[in-house]
C-alpha positions as CSV (number, residue, x, y, z in Angstrom):
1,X,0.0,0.0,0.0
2,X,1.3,3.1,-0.7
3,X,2.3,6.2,1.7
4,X,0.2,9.4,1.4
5,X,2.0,11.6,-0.5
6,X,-0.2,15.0,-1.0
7,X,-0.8,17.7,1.1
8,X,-4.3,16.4,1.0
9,X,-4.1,13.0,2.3
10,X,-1.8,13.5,4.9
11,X,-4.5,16.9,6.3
12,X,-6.7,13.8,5.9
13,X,-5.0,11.3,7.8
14,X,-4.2,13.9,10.5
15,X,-7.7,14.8,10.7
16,X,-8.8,11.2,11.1
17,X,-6.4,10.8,14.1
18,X,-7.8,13.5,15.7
19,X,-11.5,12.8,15.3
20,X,-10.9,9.1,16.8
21,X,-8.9,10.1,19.7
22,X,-11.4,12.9,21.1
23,X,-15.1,11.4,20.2
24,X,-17.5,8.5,20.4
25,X,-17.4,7.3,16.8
26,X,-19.9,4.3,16.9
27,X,-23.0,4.1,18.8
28,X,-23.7,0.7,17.4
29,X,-21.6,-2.2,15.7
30,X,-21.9,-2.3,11.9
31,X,-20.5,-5.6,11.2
32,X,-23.2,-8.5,11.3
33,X,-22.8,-11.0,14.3
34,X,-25.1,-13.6,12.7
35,X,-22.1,-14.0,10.0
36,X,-19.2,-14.3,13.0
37,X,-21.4,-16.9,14.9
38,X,-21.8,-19.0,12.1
39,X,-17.9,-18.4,10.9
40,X,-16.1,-18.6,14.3
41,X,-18.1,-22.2,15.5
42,X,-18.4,-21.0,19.1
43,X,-17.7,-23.3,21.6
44,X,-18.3,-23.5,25.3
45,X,-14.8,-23.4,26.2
46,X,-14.1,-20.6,23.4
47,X,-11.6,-17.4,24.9
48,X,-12.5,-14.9,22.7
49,X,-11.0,-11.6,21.5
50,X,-12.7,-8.7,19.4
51,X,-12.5,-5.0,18.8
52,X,-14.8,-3.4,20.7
53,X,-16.4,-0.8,18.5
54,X,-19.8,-0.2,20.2
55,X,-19.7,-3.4,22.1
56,X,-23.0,-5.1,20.9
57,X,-21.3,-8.0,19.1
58,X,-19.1,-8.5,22.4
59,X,-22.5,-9.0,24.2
60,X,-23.8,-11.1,21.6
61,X,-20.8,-13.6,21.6
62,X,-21.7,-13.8,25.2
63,X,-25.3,-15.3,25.0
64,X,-23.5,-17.6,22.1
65,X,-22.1,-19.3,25.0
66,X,-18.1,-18.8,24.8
67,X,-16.4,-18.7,28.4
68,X,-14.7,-15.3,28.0
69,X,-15.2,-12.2,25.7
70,X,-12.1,-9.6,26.0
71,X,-13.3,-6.5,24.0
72,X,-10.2,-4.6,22.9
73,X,-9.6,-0.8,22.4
74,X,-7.4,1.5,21.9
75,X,-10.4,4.6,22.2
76,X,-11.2,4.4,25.9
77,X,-14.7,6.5,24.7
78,X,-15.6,3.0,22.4
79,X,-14.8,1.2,25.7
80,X,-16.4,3.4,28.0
81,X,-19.6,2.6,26.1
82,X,-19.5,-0.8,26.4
83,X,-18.9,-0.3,30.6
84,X,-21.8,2.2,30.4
85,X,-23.8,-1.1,28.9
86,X,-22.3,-3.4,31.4
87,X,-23.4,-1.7,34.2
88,X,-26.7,-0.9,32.8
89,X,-27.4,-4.7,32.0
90,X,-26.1,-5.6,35.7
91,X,-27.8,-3.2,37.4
92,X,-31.2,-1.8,35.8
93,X,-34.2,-3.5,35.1
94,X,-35.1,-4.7,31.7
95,X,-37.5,-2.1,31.3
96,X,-35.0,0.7,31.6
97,X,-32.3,-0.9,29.6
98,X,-34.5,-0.9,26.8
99,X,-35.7,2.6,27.4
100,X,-31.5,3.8,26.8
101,X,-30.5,1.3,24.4
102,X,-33.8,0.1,22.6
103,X,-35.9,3.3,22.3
104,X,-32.0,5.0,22.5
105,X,-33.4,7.7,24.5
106,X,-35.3,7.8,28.4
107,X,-36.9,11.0,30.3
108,X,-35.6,9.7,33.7
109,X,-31.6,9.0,32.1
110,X,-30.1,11.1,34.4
111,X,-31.2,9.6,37.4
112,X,-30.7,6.0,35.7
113,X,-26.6,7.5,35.2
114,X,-26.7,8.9,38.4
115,X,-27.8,6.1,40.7
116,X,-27.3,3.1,38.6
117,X,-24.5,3.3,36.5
118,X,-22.2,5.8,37.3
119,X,-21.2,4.3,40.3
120,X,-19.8,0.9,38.8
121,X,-17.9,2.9,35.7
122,X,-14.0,3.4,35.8
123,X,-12.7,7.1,36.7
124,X,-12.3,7.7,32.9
125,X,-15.7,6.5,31.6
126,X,-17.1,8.7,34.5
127,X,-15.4,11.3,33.6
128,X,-16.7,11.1,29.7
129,X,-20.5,10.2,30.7
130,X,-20.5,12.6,33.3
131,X,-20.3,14.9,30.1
132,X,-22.3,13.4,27.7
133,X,-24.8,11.6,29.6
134,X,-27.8,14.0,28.0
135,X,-26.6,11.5,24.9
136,X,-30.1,9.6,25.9
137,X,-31.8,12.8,27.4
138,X,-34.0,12.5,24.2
139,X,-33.6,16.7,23.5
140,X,-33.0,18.6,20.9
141,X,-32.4,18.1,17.1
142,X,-30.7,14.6,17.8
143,X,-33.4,13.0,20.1
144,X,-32.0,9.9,19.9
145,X,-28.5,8.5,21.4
146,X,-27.8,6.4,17.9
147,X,-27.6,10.1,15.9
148,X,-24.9,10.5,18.6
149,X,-21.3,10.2,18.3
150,X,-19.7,11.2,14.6
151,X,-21.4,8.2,13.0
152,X,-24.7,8.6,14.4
153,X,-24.0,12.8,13.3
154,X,-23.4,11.6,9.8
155,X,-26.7,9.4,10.0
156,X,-28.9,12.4,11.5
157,X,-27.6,14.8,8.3
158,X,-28.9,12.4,5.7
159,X,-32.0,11.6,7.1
160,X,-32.4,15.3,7.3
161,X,-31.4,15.7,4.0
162,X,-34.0,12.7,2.7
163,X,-37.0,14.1,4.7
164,X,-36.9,17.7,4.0
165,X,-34.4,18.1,0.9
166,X,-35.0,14.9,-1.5
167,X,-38.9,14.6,0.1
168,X,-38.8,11.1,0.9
169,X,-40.0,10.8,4.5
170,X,-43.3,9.0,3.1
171,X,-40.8,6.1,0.7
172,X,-38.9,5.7,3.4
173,X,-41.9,4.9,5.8
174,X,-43.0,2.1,3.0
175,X,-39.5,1.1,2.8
176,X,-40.0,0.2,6.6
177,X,-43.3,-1.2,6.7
178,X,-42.7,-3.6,3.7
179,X,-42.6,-7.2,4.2
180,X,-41.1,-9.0,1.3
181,X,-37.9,-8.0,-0.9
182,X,-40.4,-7.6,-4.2
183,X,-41.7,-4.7,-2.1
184,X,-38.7,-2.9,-1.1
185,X,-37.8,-3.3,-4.4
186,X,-40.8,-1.8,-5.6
187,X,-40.7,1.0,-3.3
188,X,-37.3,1.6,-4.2
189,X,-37.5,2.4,-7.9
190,X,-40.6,4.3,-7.8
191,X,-40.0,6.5,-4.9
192,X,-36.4,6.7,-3.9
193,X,-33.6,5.7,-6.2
194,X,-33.6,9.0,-8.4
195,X,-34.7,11.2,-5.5
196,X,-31.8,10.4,-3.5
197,X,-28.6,9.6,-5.7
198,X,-28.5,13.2,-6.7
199,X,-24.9,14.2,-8.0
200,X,-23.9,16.3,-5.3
201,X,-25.0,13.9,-2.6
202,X,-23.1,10.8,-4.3
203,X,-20.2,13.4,-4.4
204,X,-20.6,14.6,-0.1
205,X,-20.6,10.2,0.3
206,X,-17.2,9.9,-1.1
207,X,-15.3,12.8,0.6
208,X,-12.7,11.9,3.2
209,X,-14.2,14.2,5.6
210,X,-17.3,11.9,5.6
211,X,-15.9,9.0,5.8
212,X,-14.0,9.9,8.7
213,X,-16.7,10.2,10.3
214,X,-17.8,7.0,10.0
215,X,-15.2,5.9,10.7
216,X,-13.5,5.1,7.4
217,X,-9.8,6.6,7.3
218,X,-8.1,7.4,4.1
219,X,-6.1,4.1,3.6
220,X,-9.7,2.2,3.1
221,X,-10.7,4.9,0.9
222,X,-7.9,4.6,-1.2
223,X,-8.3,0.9,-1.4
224,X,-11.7,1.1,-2.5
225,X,-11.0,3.6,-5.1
226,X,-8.1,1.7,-6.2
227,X,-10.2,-1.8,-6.3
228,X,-13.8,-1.1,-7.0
229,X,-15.2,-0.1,-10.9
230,X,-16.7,2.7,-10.0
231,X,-14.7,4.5,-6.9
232,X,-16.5,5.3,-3.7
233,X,-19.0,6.6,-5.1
234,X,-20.5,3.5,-6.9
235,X,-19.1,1.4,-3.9
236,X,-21.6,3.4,-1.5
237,X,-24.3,2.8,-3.7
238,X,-23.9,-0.4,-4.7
239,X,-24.0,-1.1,-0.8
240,X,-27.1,0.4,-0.5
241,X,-28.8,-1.2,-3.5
242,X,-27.2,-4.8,-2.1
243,X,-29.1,-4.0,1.3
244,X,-32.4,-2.8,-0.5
245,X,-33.0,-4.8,-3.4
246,X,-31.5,-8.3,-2.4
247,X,-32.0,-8.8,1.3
248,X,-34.7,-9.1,3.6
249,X,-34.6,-5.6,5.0
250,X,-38.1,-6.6,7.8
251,X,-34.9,-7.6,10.3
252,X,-32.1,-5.4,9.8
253,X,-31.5,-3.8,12.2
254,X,-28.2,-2.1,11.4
255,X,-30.2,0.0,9.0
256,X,-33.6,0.6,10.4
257,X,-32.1,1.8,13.8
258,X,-31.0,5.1,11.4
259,X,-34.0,5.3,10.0
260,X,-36.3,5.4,12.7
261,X,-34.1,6.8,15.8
262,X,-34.6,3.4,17.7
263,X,-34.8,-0.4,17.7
264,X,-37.8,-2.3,17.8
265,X,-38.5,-5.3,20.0
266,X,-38.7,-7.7,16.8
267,X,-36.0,-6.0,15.2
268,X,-33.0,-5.5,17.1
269,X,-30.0,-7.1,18.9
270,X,-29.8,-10.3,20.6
271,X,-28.8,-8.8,23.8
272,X,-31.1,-6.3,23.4
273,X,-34.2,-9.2,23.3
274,X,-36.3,-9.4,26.9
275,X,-35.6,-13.5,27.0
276,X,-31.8,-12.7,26.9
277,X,-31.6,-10.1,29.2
278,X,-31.8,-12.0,32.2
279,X,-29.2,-14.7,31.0
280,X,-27.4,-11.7,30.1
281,X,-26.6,-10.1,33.7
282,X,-25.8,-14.1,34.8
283,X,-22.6,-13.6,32.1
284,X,-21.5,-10.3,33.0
285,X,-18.0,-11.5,34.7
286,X,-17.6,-13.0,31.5
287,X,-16.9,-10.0,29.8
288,X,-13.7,-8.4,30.4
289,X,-12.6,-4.5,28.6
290,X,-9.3,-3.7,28.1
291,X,-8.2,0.1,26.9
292,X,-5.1,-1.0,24.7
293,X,-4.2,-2.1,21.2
294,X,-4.1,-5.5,20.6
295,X,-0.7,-6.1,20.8
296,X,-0.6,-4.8,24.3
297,X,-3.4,-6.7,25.3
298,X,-2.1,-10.2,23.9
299,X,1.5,-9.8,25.5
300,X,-0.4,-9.6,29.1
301,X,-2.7,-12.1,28.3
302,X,-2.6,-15.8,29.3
303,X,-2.0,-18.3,26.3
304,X,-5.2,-20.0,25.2
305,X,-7.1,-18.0,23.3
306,X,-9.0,-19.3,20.9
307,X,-11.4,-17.1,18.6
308,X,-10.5,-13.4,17.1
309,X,-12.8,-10.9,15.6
310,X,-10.1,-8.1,14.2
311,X,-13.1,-6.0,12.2
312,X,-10.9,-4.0,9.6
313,X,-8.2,-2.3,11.9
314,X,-5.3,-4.1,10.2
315,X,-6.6,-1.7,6.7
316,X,-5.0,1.2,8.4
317,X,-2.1,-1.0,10.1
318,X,-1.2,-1.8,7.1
319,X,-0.7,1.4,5.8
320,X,1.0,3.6,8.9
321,X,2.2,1.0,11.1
322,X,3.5,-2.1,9.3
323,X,5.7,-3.1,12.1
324,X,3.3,-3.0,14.1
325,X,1.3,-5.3,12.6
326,X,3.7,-7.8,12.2
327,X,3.6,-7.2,16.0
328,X,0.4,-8.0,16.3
329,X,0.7,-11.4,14.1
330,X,3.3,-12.4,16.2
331,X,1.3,-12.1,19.5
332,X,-1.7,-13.9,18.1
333,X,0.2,-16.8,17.3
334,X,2.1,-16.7,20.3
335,X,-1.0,-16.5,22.3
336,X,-3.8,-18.4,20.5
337,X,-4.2,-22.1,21.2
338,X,-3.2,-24.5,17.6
339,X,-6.0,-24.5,15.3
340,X,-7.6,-21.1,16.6
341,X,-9.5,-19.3,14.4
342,X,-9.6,-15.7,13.1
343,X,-12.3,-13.4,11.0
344,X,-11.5,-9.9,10.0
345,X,-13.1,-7.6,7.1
346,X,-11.5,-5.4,4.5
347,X,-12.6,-2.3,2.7
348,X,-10.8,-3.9,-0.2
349,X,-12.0,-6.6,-2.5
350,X,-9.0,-8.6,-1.8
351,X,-6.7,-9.0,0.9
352,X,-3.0,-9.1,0.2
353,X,-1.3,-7.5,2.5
354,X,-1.3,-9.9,5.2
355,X,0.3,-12.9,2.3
356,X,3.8,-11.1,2.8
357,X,4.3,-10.1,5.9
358,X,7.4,-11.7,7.9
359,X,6.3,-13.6,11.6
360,X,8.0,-15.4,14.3
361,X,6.4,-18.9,14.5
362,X,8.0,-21.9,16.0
363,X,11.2,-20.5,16.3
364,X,11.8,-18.8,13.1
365,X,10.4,-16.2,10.2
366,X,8.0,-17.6,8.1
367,X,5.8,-16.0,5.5
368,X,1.5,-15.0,7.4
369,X,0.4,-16.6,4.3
370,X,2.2,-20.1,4.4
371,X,0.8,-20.3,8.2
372,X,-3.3,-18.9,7.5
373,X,-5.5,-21.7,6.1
374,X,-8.6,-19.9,4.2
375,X,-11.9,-20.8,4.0
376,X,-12.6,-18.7,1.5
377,X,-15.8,-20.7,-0.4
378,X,-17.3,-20.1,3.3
379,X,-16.7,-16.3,4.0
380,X,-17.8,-15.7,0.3
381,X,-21.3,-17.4,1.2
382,X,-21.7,-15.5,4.4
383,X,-20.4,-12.2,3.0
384,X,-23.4,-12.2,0.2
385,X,-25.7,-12.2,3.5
386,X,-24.2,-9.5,5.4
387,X,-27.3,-7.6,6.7
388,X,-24.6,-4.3,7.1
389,X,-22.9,-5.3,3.2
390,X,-20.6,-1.7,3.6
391,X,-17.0,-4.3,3.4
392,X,-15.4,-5.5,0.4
393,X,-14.4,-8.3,1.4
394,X,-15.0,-11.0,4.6
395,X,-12.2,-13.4,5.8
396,X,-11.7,-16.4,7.7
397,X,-8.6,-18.2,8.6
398,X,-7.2,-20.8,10.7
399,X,-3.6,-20.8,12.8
400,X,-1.7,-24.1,12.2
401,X,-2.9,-26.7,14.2
């Protein structure tokens, strides 16, 4: 991958840094957990390890079962989200869980933070919430908590834009209450395809700035552009159009919760269901959230680990920290137990980067790609179901045994 050369990319990349080191970026996980369960095999006796993000996939590899879920990252805000939840589910009701991270929004939050959460936080999540608890507060123009953070900002804008700019508050309304993919396709070509791929708004998609956002730095960008017929532009939309015209969009939940400002008890997370929640507080001390990178956290860790969701983090570590990648390869196989398994997505339609790179295994260098056995057939099926469908690419491979 190449270095960022121009003024431009490097204002960009500087940008990026800064927006994830100061702000919530994800109120909610956007990669699917119905894929990992079915690609990772969980297992009773399964030590787990993923990036935390928003922490709802960390919870839902709980109620899979697994012994231990370590949620790893190096934002202490992502993290401090995901203790804000494990206190919540520990020590609230079901009913007031719901009301903060169902309806995403509760009159009485401040008391909830107050009395039931803020005492069981660590001093820097307190020290965040104590700020930003009005997140769920349900005032002014973003009502609810999921158009908080940079993503949920960058949600809020479009809707705006749909509703009041393109006109398609009714469309998207039908788009919700359909039942059957022929409908959503319907509704999408007669009400909302040429409203809302206007020019300029494919254009304000594919700048950096809103990406960022999102949480997509420039090295993804680049590889997108690079890979995909089309650019970022096309990628978006083709997304989009994947989403509404070839999946079943009555339970997707990643969508709808931008839509409408809130889940809904038949579509939403597993932990978010009332028959979990109660199983849920029982696997609390199961969860375990560590502020670090990855590396750090694997050279503390005891050996044993088993199952690794890395997201897409190694997209940017292979662009401005390739050392440090190779880092983190060597730790995992240092630290996972023979045959463990490992998922990770890519902005990129293909995944090279990782075929070359030099590790330490068994007492010498050997090339990541001679040691990673793909299932590739597998990850190619589950990637055409991908309820989010915003990665190029999904990956599954297996240490040596």
């Amino acid at each position: 991958m190449p270095r960022p050369t121009s003024m431009g990319e490097k204002l960009n990349s500087r940008i990026f840094k800064a927006v994830h080191t100061r702000n919530l970026i994800y109120n909610t996980c956007w990669e699917d957990p119905r894929l990992d369960r079915v690609a990772l095999d969980f297992q009773p006796d399964d030590r787990v390890v993923v990036l935390t993000s928003a922490g709802c996939n960390a919870l839902d590899y709980l109620l899979a079962g697994v012994a231990e879920v370590n949620a790893v990252d190096v934002n202490p805000i992502q993290n401090g989200l995901l203790e804000f939840k494990k206190a919540a589910i520990t020590h609230l009701d079901y009913d007031a869980f719901w009301e903060l991270f169902g309806n995403g929004a509760s009159p009485r939050s401040r008391q909830l933070y107050r009395e039931a959460i803020r005492p069981h936080l660590s001093p820097v999540a307190q020290k965040y919430w104590d700020k930003h608890h009005e997140f769920f507060a349900g005032k002014g123009w973003r009502k609810s908590f999921f158009y908080r953070g940079t993503s949920g900002l960058v949600a809020k804008l479009t809707l705006t834009n749909a509703h009041y700019f393109q006109r398609l508050r009714k469309p998207l309304e039908q788009l919700l209450a359909a039942t059957t993919i022929d409908e959503q396709r319907e509704v999408y070509h007669k009400s909302i395809k040429d409203r809302f791929w206007r020019p300029w708004f494919r254009w304000l998609l594919s700048r950096s700035l809103t990406l960022t956002l999102v949480g997509v730095p420039w090295p993804q960008r680049n590889q997108i552009k690079q890979q995909y017929p089309g650019g970022v532009g096309k990628f978006i939309r083709d997304c989009v159009e994947a989403v509404l015209l070839e999946l079943p969009f009555q339970d997707n939940y990643f969508w709808r919760v931008y839509l409408q400002g809130h889940y809904t008890p038949e579509c939403c997370p597993e932990y978010l269901k009332r028959e979990n929640f109660d199983r849920l507080k029982t696997l609390m001390p199961r969860l375990k959230i560590h502020t670090n990178t990855v590396t750090g956290f694997l050279d503390q860790a005891e050996p044993g680990l088993t199952k690794f969701t890395l997201l897409d983090h190694m997209d940017w570590m292979a662009f401005y920290d390739p050392d440090g990648l190779v880092a983190e390869w060597n730790a995992i196989l240092a630290k996972a137990r023979p045959g463990s398994r490992v998922i990770f997505r890519s902005a990129g339609l293909r995944v090279d980067y990782l075929d070359h790179l030099k590790v330490e295994y068994q007492g010498k260098q050997q090339h990541l790609g001679d040691l990673l056995r793909y299932n590739r057939a597998q990850a190619e099926e589950l990637h055409a179901k991908d309820r989010v469908h915003t990665y190029g690419s999904f990956c599954i491979a297996d240490l040596p045994g």
